[in-house]
N, CA, C and O atoms as a MOPAC input file, in Angstrom:
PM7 MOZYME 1SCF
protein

 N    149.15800 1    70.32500 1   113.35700 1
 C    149.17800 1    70.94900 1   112.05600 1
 C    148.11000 1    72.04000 1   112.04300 1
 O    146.96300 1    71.87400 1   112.45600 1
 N    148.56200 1    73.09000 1   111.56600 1
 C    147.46800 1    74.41100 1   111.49600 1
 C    147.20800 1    74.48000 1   109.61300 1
 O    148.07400 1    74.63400 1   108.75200 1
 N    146.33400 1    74.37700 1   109.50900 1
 C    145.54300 1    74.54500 1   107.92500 1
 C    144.57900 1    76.16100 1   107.68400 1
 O    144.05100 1    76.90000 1   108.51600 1
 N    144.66300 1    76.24100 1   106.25200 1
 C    143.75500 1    76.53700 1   106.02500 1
 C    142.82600 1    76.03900 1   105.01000 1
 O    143.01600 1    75.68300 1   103.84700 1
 N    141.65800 1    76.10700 1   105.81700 1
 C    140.41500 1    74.87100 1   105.33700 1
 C    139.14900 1    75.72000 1   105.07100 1
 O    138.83600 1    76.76000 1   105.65100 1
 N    138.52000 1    75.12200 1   104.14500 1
 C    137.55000 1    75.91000 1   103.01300 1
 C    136.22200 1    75.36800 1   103.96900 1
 O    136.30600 1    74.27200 1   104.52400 1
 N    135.11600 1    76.13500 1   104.10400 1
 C    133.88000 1    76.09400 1   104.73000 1
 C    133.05600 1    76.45900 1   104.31600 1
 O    133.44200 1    77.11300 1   103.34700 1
 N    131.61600 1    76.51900 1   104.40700 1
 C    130.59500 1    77.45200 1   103.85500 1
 C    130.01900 1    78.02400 1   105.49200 1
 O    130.04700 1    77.52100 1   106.61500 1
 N    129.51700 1    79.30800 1   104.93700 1
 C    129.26100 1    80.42100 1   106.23600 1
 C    127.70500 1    80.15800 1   106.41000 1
 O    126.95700 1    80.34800 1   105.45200 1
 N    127.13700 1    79.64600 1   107.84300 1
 C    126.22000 1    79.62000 1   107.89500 1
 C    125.11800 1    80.11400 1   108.64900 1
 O    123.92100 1    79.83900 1   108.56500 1
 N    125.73700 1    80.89500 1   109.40400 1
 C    125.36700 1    82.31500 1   110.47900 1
 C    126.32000 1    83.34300 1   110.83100 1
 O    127.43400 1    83.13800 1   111.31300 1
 N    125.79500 1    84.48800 1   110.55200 1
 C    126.63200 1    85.59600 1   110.82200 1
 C    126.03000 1    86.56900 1   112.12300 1
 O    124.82800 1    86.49800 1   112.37900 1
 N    126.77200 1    87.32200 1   112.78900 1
 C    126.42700 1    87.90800 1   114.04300 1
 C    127.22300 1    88.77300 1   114.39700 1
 O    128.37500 1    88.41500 1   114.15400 1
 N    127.14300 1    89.98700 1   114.97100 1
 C    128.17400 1    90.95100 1   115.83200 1
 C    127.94700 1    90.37900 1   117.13900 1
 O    126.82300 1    90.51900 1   117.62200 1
 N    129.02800 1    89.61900 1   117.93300 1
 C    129.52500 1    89.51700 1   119.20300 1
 C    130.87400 1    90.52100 1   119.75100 1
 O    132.08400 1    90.51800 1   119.52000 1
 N    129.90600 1    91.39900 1   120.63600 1
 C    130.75900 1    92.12500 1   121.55500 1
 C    131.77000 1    93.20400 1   120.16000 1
 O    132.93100 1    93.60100 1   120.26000 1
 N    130.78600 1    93.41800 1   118.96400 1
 C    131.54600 1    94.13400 1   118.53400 1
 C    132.55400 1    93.72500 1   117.25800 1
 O    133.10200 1    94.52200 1   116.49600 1
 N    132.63900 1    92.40600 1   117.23600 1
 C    133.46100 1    91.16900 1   116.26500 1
 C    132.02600 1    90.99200 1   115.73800 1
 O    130.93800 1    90.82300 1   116.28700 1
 N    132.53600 1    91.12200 1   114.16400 1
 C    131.83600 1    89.88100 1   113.19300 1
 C    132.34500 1    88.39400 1   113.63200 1
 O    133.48300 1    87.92500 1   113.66600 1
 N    131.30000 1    87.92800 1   113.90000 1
 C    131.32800 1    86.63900 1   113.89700 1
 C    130.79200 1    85.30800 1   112.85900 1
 O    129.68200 1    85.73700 1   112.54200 1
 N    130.90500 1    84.23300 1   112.29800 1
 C    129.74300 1    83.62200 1   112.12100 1
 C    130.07300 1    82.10400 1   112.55300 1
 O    130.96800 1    81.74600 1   113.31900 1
 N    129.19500 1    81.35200 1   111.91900 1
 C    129.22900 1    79.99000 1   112.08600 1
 C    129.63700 1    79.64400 1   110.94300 1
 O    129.12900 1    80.11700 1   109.92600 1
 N    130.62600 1    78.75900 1   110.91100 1
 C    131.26100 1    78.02500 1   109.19000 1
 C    130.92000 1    76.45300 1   109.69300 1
 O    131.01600 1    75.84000 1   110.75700 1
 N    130.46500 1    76.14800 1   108.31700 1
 C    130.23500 1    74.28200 1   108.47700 1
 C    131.79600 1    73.97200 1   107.30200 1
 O    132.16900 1    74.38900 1   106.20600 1
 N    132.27900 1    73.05300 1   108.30200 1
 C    133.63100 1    72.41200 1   107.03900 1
 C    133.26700 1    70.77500 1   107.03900 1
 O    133.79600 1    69.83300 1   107.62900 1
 N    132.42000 1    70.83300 1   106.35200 1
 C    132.00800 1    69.15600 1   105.85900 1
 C    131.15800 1    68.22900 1   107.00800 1
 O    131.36400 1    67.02500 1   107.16600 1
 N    130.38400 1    68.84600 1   107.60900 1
 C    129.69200 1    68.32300 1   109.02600 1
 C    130.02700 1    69.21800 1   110.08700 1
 O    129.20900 1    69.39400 1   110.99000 1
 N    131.41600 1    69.95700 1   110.09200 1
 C    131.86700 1    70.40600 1   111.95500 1
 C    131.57000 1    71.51100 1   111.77400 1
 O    131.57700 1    72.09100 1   110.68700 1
 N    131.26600 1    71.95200 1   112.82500 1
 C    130.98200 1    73.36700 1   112.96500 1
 C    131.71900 1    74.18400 1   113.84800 1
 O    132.32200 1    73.58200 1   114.73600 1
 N    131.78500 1    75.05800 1   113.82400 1
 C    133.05500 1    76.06200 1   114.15600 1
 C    132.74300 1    77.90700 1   114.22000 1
 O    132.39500 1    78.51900 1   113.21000 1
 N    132.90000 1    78.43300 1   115.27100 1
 C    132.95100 1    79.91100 1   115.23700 1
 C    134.01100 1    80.28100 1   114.34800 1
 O    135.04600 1    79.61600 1   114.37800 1
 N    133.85600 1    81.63200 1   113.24700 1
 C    134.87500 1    82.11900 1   112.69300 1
 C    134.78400 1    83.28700 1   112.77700 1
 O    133.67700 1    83.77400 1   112.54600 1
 N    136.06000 1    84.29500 1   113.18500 1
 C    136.30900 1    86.06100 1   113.28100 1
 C    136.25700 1    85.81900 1   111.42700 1
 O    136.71100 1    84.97300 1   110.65600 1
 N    135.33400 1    87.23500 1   111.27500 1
 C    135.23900 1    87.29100 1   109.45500 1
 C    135.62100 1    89.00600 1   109.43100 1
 O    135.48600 1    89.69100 1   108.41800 1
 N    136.19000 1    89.60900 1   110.94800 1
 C    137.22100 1    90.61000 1   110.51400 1
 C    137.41000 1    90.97700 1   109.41400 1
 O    137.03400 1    92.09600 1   109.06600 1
 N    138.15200 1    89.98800 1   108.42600 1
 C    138.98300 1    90.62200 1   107.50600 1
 C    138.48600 1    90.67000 1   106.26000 1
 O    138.90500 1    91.40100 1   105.36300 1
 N    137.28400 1    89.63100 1   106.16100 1
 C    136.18400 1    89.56400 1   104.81000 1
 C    134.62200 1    90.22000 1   105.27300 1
 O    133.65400 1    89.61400 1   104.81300 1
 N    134.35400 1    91.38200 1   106.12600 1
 C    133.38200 1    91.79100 1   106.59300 1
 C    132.04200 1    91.75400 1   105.69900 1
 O    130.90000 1    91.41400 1   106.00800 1
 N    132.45500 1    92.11500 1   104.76200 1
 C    131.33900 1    91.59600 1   103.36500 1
 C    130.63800 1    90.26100 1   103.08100 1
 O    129.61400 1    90.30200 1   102.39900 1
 N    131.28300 1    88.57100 1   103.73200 1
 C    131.36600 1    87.84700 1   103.67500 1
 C    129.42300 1    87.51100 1   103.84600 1
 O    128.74200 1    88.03300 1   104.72800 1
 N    128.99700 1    86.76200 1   103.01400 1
 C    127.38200 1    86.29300 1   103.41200 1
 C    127.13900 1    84.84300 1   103.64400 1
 O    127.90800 1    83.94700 1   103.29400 1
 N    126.01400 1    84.68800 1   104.25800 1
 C    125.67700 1    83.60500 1   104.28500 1
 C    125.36600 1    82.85500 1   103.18700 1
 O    124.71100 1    83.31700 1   102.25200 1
 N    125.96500 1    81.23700 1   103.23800 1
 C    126.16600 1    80.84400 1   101.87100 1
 C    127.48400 1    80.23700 1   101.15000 1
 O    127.67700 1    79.13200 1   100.64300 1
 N    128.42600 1    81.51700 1   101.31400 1
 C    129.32100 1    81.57800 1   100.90300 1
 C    130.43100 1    80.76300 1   100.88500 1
 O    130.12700 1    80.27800 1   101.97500 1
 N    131.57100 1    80.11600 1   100.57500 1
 C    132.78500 1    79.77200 1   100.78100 1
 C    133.49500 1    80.27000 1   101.39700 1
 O    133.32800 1    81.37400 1   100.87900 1
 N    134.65800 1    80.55200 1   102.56800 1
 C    135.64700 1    80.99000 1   102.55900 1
 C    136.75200 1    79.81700 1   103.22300 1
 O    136.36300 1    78.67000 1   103.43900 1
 N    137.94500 1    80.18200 1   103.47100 1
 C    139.12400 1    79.74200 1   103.82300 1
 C    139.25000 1    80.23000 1   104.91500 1
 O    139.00600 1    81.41500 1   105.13900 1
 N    139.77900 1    79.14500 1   106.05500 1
 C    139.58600 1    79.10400 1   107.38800 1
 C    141.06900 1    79.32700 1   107.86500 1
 O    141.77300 1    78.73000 1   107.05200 1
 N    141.79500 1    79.87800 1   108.75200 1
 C    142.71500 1    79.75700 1   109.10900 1
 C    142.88000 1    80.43100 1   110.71200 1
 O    142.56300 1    81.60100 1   110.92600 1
 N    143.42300 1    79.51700 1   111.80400 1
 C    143.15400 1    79.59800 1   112.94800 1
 C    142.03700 1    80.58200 1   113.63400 1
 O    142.18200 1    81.42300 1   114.52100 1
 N    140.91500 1    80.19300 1   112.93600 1
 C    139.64700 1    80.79800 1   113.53600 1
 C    139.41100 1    82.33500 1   112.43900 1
 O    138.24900 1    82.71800 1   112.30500 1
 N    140.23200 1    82.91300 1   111.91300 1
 C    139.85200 1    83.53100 1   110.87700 1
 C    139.55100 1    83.55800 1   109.63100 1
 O    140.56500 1    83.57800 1   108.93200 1
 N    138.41300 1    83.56800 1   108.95000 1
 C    138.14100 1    84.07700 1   107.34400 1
 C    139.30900 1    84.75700 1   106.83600 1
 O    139.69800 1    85.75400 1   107.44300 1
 N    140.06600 1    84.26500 1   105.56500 1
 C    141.00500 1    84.78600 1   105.21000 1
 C    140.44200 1    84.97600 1   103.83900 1
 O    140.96000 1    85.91300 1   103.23200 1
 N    139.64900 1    84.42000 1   103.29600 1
 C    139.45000 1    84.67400 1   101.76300 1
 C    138.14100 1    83.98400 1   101.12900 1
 O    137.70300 1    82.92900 1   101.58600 1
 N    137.51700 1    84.69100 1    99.98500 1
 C    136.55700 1    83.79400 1    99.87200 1
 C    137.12400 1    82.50700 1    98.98800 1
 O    138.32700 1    82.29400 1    98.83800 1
 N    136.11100 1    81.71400 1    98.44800 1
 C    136.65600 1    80.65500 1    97.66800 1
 C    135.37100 1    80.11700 1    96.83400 1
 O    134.38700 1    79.85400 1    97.52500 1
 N    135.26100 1    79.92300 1    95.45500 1
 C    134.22500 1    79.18200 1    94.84800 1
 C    133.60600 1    77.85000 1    95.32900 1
 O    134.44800 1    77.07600 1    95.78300 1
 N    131.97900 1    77.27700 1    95.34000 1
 C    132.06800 1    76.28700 1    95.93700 1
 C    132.17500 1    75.37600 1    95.21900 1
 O    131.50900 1    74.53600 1    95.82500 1
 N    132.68500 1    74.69700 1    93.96900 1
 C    133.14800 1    74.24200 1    93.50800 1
 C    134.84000 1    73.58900 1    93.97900 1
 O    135.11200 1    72.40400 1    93.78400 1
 N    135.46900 1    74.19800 1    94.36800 1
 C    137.04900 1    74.09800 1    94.78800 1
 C    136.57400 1    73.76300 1    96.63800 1
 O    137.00300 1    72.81400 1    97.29500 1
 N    135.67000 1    74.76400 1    97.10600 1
 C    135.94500 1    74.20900 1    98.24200 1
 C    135.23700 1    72.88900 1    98.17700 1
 O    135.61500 1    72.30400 1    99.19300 1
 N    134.73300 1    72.41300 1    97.78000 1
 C    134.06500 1    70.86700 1    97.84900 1
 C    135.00000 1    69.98800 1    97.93000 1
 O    135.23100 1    69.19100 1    98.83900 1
 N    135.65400 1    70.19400 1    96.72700 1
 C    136.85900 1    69.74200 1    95.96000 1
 C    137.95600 1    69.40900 1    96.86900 1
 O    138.44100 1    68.27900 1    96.92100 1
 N    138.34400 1    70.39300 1    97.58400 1
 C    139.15000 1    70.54400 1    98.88900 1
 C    139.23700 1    69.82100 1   100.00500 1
 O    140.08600 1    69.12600 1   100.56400 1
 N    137.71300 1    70.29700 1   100.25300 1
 C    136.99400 1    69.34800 1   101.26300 1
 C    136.57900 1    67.94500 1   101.61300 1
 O    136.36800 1    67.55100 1   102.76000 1
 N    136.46200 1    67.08800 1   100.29500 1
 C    136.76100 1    65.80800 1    99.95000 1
 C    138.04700 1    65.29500 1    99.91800 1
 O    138.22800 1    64.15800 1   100.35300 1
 N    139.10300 1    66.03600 1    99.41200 1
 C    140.34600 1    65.65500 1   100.00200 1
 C    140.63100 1    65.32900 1   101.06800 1
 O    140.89500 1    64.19400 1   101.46600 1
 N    140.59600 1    66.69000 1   101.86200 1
 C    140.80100 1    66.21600 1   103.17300 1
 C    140.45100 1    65.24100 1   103.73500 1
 O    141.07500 1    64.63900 1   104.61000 1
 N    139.40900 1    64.98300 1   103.28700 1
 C    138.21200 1    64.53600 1   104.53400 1
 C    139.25400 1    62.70800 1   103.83900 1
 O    139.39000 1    61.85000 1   104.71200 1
 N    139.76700 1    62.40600 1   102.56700 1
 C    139.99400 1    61.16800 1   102.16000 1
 C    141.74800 1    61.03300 1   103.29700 1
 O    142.36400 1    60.11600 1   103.84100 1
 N    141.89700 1    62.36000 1   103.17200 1
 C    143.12700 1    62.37100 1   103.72200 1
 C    143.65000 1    61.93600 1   105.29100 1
 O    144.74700 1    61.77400 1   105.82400 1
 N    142.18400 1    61.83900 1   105.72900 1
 C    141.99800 1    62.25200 1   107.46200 1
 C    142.41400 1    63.27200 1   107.93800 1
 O    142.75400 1    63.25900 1   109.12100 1
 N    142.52000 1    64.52300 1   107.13400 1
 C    142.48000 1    65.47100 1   107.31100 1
 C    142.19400 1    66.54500 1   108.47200 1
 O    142.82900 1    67.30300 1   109.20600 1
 N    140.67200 1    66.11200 1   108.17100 1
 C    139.95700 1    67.29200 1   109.27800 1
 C    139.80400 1    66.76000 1   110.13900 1
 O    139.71100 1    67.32800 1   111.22800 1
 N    139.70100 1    65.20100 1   109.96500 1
 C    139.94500 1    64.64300 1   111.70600 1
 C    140.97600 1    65.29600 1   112.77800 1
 O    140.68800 1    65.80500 1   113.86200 1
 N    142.37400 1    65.13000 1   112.12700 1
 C    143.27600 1    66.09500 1   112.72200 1
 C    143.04900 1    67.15700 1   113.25100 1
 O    142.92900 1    67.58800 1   114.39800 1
 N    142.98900 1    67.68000 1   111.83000 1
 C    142.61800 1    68.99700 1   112.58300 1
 C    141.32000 1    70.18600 1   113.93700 1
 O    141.42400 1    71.19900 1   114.62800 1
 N    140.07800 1    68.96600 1   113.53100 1
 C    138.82200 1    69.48900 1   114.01600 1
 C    138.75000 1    68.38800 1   115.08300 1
 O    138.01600 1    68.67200 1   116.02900 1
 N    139.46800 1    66.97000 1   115.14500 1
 C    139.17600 1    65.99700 1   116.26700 1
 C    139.70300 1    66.13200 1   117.39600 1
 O    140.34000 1    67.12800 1   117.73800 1
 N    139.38300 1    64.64200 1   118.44200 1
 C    140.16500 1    64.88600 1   119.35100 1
 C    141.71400 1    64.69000 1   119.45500 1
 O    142.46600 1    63.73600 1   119.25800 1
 N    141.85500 1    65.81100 1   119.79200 1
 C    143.52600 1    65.92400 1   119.65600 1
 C    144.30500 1    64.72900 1   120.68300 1
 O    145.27500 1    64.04600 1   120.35400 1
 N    143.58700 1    64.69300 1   122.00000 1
 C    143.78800 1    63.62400 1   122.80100 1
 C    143.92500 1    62.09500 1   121.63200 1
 O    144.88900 1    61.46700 1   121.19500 1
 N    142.88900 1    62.01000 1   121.51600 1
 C    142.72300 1    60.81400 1   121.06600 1
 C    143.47900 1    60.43600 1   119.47600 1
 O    143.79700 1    59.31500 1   119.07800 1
 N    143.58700 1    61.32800 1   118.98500 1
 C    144.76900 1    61.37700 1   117.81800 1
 C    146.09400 1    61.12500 1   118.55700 1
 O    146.66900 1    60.11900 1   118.14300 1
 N    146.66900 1    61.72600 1   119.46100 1
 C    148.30300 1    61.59700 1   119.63300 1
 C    148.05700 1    60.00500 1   120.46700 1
 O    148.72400 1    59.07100 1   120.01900 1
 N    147.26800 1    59.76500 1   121.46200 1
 C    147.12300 1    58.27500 1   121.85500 1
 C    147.04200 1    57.12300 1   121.08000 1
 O    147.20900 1    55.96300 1   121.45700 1
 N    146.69600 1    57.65100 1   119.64600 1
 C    146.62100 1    56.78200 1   119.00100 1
 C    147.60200 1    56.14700 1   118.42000 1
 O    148.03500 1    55.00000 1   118.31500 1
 N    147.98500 1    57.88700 1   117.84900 1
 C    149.56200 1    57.84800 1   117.01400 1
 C    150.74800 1    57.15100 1   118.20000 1
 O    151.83800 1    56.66800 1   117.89400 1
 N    150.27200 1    57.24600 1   119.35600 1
 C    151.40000 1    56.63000 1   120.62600 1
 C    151.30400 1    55.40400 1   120.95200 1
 O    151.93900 1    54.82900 1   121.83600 1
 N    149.80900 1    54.59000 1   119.63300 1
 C    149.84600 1    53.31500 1   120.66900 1
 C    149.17200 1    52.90800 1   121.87300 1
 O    148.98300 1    51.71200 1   122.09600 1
 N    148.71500 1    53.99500 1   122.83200 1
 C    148.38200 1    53.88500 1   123.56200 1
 C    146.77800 1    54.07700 1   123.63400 1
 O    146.08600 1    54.08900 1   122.61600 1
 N    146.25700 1    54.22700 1   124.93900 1
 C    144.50000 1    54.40800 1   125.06300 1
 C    144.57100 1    55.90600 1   125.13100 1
 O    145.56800 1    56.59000 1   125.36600 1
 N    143.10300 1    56.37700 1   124.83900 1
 C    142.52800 1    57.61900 1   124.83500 1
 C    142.74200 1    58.41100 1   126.02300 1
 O    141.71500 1    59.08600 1   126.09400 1
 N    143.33500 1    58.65800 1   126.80400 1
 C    143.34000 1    59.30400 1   127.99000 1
 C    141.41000 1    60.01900 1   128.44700 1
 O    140.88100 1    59.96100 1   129.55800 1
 N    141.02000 1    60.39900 1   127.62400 1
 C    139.80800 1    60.75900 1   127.64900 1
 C    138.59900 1    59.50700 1   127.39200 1
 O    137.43500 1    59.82400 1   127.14600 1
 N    138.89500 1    58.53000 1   127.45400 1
 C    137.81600 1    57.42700 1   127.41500 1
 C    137.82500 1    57.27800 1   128.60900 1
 O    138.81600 1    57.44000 1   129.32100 1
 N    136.15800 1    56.78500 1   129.16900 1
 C    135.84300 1    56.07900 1   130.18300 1
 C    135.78600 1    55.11700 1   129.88300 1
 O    135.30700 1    54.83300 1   128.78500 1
 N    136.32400 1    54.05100 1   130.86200 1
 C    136.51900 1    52.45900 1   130.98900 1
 C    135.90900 1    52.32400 1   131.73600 1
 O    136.00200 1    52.84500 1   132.84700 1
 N    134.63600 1    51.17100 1   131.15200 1
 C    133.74600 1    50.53700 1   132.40200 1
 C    134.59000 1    49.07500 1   132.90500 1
 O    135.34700 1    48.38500 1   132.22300 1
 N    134.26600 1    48.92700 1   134.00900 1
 C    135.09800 1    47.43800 1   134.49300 1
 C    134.44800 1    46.32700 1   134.47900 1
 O    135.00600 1    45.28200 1   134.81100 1

């Protein structure tokens, strides 16, 4: 599932020419292209969508949002291990766990 998920911006940077920053979405942290909201500050809210800033958002709603998800298992999905989500959903073991004997 691809979302778009509300964050607050917590470092901003030009890499190689790209605005870049750091977004926190409820603990995870994540690089985001802010391309398209270049104005965007630290602080702020925006809406996340496959690695791009698409919009800002009040932090009020993104909280709001963000507690959803998070009740929903949400961002696990989306921000976890993907391995270990479909193994799960299959029933099966983590392919990525080490087993001691």
């Amino acid at each position: 599932m691809c979302l778009a998920v509300p964050g607050r911006i917590v470092s901003v940077a030009d890499r190689d020419g790209t605005l870049m920053s750091t977004v926190d979405f409820g603990g995870i942290q994540k690089d985001v292209c802010l391309q398209y909201i270049p104005d965007a500050r630290i602080g702020e809210y925006v809406v996340v969508h496959v690695g791009f800033a698409i919009q800002r958002l009040d932090e009020e709603s993104a909280k709001s949002t963000l507690a959803e998800f998070e009740h929903l298992g949400v961002l696990d999905e989306e921000f976890g291990d993907g391995f270990a989500l479909a193994a799960r959903q299959a029933g099966k073991d983590n392919p990525n766990e080490v087993r001691s004997s």
